[in-house]
C-alpha positions in Angstrom: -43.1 11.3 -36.8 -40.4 10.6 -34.2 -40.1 12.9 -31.4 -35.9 13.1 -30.7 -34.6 12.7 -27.0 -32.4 15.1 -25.7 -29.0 14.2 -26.6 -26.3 16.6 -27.1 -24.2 13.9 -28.8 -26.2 12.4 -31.0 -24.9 13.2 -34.8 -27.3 16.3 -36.7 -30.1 15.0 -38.1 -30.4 17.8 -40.5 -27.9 20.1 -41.7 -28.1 23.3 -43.6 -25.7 25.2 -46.2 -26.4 28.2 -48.4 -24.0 31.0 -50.1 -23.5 34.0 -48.1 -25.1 35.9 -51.0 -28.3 33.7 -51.6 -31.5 32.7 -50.4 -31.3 29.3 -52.1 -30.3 26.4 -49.3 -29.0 22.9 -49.8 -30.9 20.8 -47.0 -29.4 17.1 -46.2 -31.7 15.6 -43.6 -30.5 11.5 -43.1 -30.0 10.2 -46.4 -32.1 13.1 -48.0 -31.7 16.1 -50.0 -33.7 19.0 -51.1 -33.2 22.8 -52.0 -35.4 25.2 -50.5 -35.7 28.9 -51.7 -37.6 32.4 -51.9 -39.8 33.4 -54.8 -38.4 35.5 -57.4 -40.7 38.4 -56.3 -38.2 38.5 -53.1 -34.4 38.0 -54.9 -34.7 34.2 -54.4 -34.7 31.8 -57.2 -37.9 29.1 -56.8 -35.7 26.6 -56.7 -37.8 24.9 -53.7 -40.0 25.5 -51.1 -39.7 28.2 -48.9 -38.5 28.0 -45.3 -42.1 28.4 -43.5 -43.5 26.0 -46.5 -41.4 23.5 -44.9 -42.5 24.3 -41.6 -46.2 23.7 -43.2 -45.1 20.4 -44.6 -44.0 18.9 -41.6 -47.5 20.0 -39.5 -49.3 18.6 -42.2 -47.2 15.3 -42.9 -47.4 14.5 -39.1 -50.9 15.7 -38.7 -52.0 12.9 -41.9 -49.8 10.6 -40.1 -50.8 10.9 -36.9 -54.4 10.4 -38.2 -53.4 7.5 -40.2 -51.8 6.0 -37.3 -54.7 6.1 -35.1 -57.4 5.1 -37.8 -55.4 1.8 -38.6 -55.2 1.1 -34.4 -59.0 1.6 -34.4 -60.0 -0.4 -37.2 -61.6 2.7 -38.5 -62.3 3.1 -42.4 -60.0 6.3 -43.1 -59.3 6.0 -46.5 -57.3 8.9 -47.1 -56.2 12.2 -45.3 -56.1 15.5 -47.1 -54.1 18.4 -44.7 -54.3 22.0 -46.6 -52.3 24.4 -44.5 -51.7 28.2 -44.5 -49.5 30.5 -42.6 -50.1 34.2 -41.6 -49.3 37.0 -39.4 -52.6 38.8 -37.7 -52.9 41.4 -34.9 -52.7 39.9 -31.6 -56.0 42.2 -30.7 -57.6 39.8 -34.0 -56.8 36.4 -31.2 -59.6 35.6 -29.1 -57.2 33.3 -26.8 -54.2 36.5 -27.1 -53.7 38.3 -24.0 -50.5 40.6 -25.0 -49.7 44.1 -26.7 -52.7 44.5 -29.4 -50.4 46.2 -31.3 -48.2 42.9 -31.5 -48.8 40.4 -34.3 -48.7 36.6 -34.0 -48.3 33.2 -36.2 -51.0 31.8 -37.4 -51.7 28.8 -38.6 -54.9 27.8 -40.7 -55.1 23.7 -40.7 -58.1 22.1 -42.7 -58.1 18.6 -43.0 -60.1 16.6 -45.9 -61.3 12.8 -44.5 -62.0 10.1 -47.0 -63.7 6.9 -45.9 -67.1 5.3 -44.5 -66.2 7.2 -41.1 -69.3 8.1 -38.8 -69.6 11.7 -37.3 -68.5 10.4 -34.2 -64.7 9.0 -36.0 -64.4 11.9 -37.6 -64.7 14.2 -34.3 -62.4 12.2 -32.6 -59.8 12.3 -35.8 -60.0 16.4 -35.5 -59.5 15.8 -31.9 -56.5 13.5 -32.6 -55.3 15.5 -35.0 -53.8 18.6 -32.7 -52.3 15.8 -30.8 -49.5 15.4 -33.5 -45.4 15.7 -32.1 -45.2 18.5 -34.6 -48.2 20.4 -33.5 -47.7 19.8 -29.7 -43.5 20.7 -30.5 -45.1 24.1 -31.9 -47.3 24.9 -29.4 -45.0 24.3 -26.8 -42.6 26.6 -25.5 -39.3 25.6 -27.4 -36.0 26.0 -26.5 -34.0 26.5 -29.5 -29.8 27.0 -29.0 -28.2 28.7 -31.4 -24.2 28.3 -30.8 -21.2 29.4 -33.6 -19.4 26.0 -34.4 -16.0 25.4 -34.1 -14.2 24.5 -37.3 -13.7 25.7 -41.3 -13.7 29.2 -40.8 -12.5 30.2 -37.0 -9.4 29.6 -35.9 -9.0 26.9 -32.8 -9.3 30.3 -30.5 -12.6 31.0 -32.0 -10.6 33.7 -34.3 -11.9 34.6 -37.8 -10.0 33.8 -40.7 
């Protein structure tokens, strides 16, 4: 649940490698690894999660421990934290809070989130209020400025040349 600081020269945190003719992907992130995939209904193998499963995990992780978190500061009796998650793509026209082409579709994320504990109505409210308050839900909500850049190294040649 850390949020990174901007720093271009900091070492990657995670880092990515596939075959050019696969879906499968080899993720390292720190000192861990994990494969990630597409169904066999699409050409993939299964042989992990798929790339917006991931993105699930990671609402849902920081959402039950961002809840966690604040339960233990509180003293509150949050016993455990149950995030079920879904993705989707709906008509923009099907957004209440969408103002753009109705023809265009959006993201959409369906969060539900199981409490466990002797929590009072007025705990759990304020847990469902805490709980969009996450890094990972406020980093998705956010406008994001992702840089996509072609490294310099095994494959081009030191003039950016293709070998």
């Amino acid at each position: 649940m850390t949020e990174g600081m901007a720093d271009s020269n900091a070492p990657w945190r995670v880092i990515v490698e596939g075959a050019g003719n696969a879906y499968r992907q080899d993720v390292t992130a720190g000192r861990h690894r994990l494969a990630t995939d597409e169904p066999v209904t699409v050409g993939g193998t299964d042989a992990g999660p798929t790339s917006y499963d991931l993105l699930l995990a990671a609402l849902g992780s920081c959402t039950s421990m961002t809840l966690g978190m604040y339960a233990r500061r509180k003293g509150w009796p949050l016993e455990d934290v149950r995030v079920r998650l879904r993705h989707s793509r709906i008509h923009a026209s099907d957004c209440e809070h969408c103002e753009t082409d109705p023809k265009a579709m959006i993201d959409r994320i369906d969060c539900e989130i199981e409490l466990s504990g002797p929590l009072d109505a007025a705990q759990r409210a304020r847990l469902l209020e805490i709980a969009d308050r996450c890094p990972v839900h406020r980093t998705l909500v956010a406008e994001v400025d992702i840089r996509t850049r072609l490294a310099e190294g095994p494959g081009t040649e030191p003039d950016g040349q293709i070998y």
